[in-house]
KEPAMAR-562863 format. One record per residue (C-alpha): chain; residue number from 1; x, y, z. Coordinates in nm, 2 decimals. Layout:
# KEPAMAR-562863
+------+-----+--------+--------+--------+
| unit | pos |   east |  north |     up |
+------+-----+--------+--------+--------+
|    A | NUM |      X |      Y |      Z |
...
+------+-----+--------+--------+--------+
//
This chain:
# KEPAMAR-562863
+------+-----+--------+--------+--------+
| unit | pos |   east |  north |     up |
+------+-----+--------+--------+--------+
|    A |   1 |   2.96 |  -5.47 | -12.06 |
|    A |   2 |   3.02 |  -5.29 | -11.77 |
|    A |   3 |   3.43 |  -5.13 | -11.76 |
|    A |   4 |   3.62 |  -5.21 | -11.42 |
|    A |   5 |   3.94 |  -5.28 | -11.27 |
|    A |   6 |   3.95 |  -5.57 | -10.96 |
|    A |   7 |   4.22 |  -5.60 | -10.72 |
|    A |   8 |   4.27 |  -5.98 | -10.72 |
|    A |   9 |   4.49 |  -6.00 | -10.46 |
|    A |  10 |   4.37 |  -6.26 | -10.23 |
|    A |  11 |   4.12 |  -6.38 | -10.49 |
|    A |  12 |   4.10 |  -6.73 | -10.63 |
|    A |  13 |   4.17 |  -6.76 | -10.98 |
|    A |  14 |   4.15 |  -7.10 | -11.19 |
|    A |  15 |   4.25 |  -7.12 | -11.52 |
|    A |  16 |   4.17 |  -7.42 | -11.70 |
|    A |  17 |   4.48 |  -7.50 | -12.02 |
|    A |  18 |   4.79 |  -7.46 | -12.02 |
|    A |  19 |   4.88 |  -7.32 | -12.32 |
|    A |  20 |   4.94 |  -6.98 | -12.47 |
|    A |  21 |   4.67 |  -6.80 | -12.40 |
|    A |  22 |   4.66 |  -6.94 | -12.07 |
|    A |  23 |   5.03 |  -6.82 | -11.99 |
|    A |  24 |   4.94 |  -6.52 | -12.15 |
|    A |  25 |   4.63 |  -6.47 | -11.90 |
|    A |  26 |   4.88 |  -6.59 | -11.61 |
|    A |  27 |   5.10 |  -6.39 | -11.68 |
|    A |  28 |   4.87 |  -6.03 | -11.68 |
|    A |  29 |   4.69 |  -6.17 | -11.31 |
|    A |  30 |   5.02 |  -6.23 | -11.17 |
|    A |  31 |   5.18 |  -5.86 | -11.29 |
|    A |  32 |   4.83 |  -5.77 | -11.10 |
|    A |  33 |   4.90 |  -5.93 | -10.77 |
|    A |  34 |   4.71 |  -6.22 | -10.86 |
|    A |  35 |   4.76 |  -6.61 | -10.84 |
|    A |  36 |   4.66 |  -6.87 | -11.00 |
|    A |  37 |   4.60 |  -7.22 | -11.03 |
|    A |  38 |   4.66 |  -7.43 | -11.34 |
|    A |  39 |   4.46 |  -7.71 | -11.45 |
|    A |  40 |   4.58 |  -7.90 | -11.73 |
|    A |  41 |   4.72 |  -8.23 | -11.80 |
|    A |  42 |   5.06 |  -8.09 | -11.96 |
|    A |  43 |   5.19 |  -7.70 | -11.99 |
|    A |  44 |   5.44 |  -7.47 | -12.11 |
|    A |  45 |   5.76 |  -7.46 | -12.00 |
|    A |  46 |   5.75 |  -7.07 | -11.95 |
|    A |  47 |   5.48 |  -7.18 | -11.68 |
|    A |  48 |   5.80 |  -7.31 | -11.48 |
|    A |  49 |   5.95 |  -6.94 | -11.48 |
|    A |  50 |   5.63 |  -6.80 | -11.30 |
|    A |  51 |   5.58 |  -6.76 | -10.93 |
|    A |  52 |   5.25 |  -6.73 | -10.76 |
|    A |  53 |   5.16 |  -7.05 | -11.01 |
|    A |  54 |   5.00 |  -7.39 | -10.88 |
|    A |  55 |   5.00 |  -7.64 | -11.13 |
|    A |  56 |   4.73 |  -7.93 | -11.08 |
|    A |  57 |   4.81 |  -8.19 | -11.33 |
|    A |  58 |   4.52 |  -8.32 | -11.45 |
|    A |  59 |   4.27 |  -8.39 | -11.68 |
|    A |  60 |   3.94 |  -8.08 | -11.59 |
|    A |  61 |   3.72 |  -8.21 | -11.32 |
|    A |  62 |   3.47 |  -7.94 | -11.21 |
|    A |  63 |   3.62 |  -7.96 | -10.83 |
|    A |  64 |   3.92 |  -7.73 | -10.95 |
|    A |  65 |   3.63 |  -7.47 | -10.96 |
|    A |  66 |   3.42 |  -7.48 | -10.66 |
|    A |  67 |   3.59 |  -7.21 | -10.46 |
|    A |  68 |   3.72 |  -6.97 | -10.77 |
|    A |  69 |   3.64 |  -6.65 | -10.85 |
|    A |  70 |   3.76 |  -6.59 | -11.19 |
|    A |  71 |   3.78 |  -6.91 | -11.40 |
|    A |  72 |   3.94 |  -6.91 | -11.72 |
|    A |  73 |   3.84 |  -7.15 | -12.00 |
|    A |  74 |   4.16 |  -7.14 | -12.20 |
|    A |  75 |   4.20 |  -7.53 | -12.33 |
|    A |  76 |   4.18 |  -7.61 | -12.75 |
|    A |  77 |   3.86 |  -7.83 | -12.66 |
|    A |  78 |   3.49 |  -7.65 | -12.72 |
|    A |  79 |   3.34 |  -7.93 | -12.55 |
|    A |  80 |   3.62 |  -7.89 | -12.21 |
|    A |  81 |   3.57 |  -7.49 | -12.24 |
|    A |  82 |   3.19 |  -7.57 | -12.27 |
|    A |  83 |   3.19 |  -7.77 | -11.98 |
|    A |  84 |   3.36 |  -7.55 | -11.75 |
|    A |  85 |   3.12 |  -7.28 | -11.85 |
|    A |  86 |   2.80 |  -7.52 | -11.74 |
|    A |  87 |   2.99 |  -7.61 | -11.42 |
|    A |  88 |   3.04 |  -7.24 | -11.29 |
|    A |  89 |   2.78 |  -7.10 | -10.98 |
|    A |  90 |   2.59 |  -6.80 | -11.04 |
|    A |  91 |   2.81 |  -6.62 | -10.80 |
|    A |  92 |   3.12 |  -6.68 | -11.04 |
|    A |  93 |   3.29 |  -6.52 | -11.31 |
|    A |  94 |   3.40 |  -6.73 | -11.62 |
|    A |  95 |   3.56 |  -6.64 | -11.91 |
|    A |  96 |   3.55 |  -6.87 | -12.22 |
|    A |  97 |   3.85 |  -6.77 | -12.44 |
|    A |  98 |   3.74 |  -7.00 | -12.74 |
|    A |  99 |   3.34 |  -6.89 | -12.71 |
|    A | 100 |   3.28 |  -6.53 | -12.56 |
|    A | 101 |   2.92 |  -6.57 | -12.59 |
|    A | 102 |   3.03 |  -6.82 | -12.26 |
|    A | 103 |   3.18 |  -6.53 | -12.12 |
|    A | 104 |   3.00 |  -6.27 | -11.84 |
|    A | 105 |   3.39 |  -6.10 | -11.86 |
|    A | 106 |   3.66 |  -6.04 | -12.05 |
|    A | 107 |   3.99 |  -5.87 | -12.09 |
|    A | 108 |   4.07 |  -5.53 | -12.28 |
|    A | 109 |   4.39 |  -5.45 | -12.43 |
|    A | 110 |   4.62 |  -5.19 | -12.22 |
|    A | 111 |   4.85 |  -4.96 | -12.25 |
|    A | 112 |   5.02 |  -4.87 | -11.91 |
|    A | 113 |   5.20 |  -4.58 | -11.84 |
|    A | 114 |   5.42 |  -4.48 | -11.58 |
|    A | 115 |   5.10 |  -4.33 | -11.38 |
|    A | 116 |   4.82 |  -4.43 | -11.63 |
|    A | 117 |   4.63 |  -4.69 | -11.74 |
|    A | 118 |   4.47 |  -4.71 | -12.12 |
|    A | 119 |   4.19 |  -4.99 | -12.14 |
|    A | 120 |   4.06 |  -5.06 | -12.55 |
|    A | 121 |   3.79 |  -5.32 | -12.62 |
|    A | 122 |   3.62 |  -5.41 | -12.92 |
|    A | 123 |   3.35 |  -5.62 | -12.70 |
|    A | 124 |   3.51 |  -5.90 | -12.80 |
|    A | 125 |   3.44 |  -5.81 | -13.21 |
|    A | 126 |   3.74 |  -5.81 | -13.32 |
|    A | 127 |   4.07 |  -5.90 | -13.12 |
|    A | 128 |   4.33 |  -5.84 | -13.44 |
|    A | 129 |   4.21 |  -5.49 | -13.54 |
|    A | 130 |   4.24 |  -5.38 | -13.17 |
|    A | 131 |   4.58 |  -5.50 | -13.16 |
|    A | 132 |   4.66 |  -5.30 | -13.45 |
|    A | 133 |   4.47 |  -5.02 | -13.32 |
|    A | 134 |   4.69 |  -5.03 | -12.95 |
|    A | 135 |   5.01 |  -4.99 | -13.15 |
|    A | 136 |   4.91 |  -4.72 | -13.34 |
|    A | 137 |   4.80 |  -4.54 | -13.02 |
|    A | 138 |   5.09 |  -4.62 | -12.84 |
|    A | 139 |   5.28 |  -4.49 | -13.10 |
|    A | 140 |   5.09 |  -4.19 | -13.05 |
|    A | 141 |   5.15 |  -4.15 | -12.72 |
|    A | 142 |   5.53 |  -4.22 | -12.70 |
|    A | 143 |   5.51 |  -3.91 | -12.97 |
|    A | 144 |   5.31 |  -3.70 | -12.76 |
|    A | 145 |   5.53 |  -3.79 | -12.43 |
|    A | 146 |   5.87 |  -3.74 | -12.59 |
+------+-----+--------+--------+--------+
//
């Protein structure tokens, strides 16, 4: 896996489920200047709170992601996230949150600073230890700072 930050502004980005780790993957494009489109038959309310959010209320057909340039698989089906990932072009990026074997990109966990930007990832190993790992470093670094 190759490291990089993309400036999504402008970009189409589809995210297929609307639940929480879809609003928690809205929620990180949109603090990046990004917007997205939501496919799902029914989401969370929090959804509602969000600007830069189109909702298409609907079942996934593979026409939501013609266009996109990120997709997100984020639904509690293996067979809907599996599908998404078979109806993606070459030319797109996908990310299967149940399978990441699906995946040709995923998200690290941050820590942002006023003028910095920390990026961990455990390739996709091992989500939970990261986690822990983050807080101890941000721990750290509050420390350090103060």
């Amino acid at each position: 896996m190759y490291p990089i930050m993309l400036d999504l502004t402008e970009k189409k980005i589809v995210i297929i489920g609307g639940g929480n780790i879809a609003l928690r993957k809205t929620k990180a494009i949109i603090k990046a200047g990004g917007k997205v489109t939501i496919v799902a038959p029914a989401i969370l309310p929090e959804f509602f709170e969000l600007s830069a959010v189109q909702w298409i209320e609907s079942t996934y057909e593979s026409k939501y992601i013609k266009t996109a340039h990120l997709i997100f698989a984020c639904t509690d089906s293996l067979s809907v996230n599996q599908q998404v990932v078979k109806d993606t072009a070459e030319w797109q990026w996908i990310n299967d949150c149940s399978q990441k074997e699906n995946s040709n990109f995923y998200n690290m966990s941050t820590i942002e600073q006023e003028d910095s930007l920390i990026a961990l990832s455990s390739y996709g190993k091992d989500p939970a230890k990261l986690k822990e790992q983050r807080k101890k470093l941000e721990t750290l670094l509050n420390h350090t700072i103060n």
